[in-house]
C-alpha atoms as one frame of an Amber mdcrd trajectory, in Angstrom:
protein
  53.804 -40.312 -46.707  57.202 -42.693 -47.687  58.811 -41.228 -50.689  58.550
 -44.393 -52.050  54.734 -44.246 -52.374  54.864 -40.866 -53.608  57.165 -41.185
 -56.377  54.919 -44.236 -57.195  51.668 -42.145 -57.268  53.707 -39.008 -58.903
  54.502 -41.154 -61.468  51.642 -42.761 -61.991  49.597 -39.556 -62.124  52.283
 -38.307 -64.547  51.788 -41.355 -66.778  48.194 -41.020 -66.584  47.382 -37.362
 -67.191  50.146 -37.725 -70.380  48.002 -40.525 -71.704  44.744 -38.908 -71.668
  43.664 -38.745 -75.806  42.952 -34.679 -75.530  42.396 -34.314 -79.558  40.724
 -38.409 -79.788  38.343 -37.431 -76.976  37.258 -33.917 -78.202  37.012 -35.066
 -81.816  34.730 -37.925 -80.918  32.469 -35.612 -78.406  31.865 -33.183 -81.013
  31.296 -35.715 -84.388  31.290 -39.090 -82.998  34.028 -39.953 -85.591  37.463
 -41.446 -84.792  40.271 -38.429 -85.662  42.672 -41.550 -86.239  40.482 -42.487
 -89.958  40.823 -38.498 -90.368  43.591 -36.966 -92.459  47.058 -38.241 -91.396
  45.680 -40.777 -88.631  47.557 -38.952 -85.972  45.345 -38.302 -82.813  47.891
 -34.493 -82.543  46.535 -30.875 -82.690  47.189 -30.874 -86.441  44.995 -33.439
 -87.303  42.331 -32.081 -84.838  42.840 -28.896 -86.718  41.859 -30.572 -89.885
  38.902 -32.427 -88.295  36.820 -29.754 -87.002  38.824 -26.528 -88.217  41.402
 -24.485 -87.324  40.449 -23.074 -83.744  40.534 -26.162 -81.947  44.396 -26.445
 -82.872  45.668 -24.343 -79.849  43.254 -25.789 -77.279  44.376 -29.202 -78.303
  47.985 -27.696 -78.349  47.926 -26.381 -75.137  45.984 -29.582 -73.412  48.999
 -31.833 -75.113  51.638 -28.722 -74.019  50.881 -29.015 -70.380  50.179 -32.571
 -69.788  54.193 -32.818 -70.702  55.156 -29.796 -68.921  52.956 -29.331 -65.829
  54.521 -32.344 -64.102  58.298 -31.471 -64.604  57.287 -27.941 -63.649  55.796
 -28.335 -60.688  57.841 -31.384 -59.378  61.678 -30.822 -60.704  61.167 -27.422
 -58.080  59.669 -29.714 -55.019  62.424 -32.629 -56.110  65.039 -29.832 -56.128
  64.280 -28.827 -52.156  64.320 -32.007 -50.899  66.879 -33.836 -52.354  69.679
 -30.536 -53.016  72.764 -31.618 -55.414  76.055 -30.894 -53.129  77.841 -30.803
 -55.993
């Protein structure tokens, strides 16, 4: 595959999966209510936690935690072998 079309679908993906609503989605499965006319209007872990209670904070945390990380994690390593720095 041309790098080209990789990056594009790497970042893409990346773009995507960081998008996904974790606490909108789960807050709407489990009351059918929109967690953005809930307490401070944020869609965060925080405002999840106030929503439906206290344990769904660090699912919702984590969810949000790796949609940022996983990509950078997994793809600075692979970007790192390919391309080396020489300097």
């Amino acid at each position: 595959m041309p790098p080209s079309i990789f990056w594009t679908l790497a970042g893409l993906a990346s773009y995507f999966g960081g998008a996904f609503p974790t606490g909108y989605l789960l807050v709407k499965l489990k009351t059918g209510k929109d967690v953005r006319t809930l307490g401070s209007g944020n869609i965060g872990a925080t405002n999840v936690a106030r929503a439906l209670g206290a344990a769904w904070f660090v699912p919702v945390f984590v969810v949000d935690f790796l949609k940022g990380f996983a990509p950078v994690f997994w793809m600075a390593p692979w970007v790192a072998r390919r391309w080396p720095c020489d300097s």
